[in-house]
Backbone bond lengths (Angstrom), bond angles and torsions (degrees), N, CA, C in turn:
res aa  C-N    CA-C-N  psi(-1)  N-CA   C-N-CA  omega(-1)  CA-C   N-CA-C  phi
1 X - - - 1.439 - - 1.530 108.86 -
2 X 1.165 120.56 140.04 1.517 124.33 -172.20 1.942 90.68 -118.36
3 X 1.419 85.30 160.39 0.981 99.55 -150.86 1.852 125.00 -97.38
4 X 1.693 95.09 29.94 1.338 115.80 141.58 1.771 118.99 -79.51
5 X 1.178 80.22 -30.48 1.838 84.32 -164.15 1.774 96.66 -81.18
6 X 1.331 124.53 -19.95 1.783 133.17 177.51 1.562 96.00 -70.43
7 X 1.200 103.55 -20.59 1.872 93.42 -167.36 1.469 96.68 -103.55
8 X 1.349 127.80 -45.94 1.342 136.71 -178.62 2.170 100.34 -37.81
9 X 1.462 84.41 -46.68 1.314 94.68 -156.71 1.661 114.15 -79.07
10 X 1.433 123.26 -22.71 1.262 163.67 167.63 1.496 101.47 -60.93
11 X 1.651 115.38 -48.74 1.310 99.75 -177.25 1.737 126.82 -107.76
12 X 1.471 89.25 9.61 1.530 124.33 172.33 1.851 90.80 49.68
13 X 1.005 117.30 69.26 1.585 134.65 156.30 1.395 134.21 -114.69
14 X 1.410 130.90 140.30 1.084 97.06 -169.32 1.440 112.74 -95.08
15 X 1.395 117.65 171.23 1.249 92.49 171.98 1.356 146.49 -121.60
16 X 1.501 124.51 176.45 1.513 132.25 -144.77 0.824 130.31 -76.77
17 X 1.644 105.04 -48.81 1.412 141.94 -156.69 1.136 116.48 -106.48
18 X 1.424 153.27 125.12 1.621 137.01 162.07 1.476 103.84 -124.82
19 X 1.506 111.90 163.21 1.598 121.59 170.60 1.099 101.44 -76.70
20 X 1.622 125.45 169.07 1.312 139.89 158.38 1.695 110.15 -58.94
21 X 1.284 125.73 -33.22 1.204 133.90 162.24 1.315 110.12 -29.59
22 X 1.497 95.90 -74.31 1.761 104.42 -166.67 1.013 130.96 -69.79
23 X 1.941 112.58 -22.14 1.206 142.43 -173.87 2.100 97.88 -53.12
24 X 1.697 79.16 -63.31 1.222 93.66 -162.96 2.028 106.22 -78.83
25 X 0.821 117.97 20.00 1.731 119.68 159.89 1.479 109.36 -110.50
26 X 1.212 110.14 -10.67 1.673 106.49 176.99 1.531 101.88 -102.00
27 X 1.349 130.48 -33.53 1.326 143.69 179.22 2.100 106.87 -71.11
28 X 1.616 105.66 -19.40 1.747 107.60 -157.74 1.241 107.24 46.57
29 X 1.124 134.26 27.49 1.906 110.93 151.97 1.607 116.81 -104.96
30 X 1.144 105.68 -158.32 1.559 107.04 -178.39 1.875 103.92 -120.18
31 X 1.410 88.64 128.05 1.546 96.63 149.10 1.483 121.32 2.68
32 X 1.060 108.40 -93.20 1.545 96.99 -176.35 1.418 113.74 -91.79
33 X 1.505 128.01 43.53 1.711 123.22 126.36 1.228 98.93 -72.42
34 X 1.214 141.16 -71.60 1.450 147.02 -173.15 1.372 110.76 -41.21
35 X 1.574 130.84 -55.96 1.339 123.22 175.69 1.493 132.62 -70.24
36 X 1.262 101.27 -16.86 1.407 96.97 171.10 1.839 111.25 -116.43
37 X 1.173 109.00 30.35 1.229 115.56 162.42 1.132 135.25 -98.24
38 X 1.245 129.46 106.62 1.759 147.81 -143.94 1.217 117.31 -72.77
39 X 1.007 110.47 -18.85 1.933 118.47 158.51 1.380 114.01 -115.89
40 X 1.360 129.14 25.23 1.724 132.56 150.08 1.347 117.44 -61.92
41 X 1.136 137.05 116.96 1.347 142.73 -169.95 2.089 96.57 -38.40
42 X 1.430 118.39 164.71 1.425 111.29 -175.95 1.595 76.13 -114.31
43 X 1.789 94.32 158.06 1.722 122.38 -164.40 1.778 95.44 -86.57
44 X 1.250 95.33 165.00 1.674 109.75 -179.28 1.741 94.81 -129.64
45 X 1.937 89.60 108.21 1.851 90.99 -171.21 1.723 94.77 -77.39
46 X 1.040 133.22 138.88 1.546 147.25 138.23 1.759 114.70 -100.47
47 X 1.610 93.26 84.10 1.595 92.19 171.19 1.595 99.29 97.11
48 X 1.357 106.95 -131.46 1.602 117.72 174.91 1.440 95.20 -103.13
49 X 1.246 132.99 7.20 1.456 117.25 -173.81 1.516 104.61 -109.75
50 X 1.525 99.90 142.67 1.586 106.67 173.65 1.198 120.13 -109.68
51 X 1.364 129.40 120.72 1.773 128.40 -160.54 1.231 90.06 -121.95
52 X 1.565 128.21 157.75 1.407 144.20 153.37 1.311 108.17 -122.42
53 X 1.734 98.44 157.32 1.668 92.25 -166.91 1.370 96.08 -106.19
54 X 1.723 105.90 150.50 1.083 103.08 -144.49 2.150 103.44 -82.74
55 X 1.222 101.77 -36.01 1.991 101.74 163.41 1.299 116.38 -45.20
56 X 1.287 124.14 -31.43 1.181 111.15 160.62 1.746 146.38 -87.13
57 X 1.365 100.77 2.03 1.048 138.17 173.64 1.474 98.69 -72.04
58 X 1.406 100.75 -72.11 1.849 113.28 164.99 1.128 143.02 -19.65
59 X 1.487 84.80 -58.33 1.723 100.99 167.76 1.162 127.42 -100.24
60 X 1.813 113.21 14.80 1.396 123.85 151.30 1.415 107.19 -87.07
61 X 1.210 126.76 -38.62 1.289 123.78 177.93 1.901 122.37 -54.13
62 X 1.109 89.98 -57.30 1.952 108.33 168.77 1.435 101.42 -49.43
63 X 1.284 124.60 -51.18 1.536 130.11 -168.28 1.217 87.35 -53.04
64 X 1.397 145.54 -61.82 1.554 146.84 -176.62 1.075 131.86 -61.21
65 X 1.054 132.06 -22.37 1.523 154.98 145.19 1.522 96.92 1.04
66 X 1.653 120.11 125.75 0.986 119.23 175.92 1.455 106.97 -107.54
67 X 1.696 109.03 137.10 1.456 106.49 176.44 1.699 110.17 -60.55
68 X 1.706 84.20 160.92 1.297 82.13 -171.07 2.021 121.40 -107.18
């Protein structure tokens, strides 16, 4: 466990933020469907790292929602 996830876990929150990495292993697509997709929420760089928040992720997802 690294030691975002010691604090995550420490402050029993859930959490906010995810990489495009993780986004896209919980989503099954690849990286760049998500990055070059023009209504994907845009990343928040901290450092060299790129996080997206994850409600907005959400409510990109719902936005897609196919009628049924």
């Amino acid at each position: 466990m690294n030691s975002s996830e010691d604090f995550l876990m420490a402050t029993n929150q859930p959490k906010q933020y995810a990489s495009l990495d993780e986004i896209r292993l919980m989503l099954g697509v690849s990286e760049n469907t998500l990055r070059y997709n023009e209504t994907f929420p845009k990343g928040i760089k901290i450092g060299r790292r790129v996080v997206y928040k994850l409600t907005e992720v959400n409510q990109w997802l719902e936005s897609n929602r196919m009628a049924q």
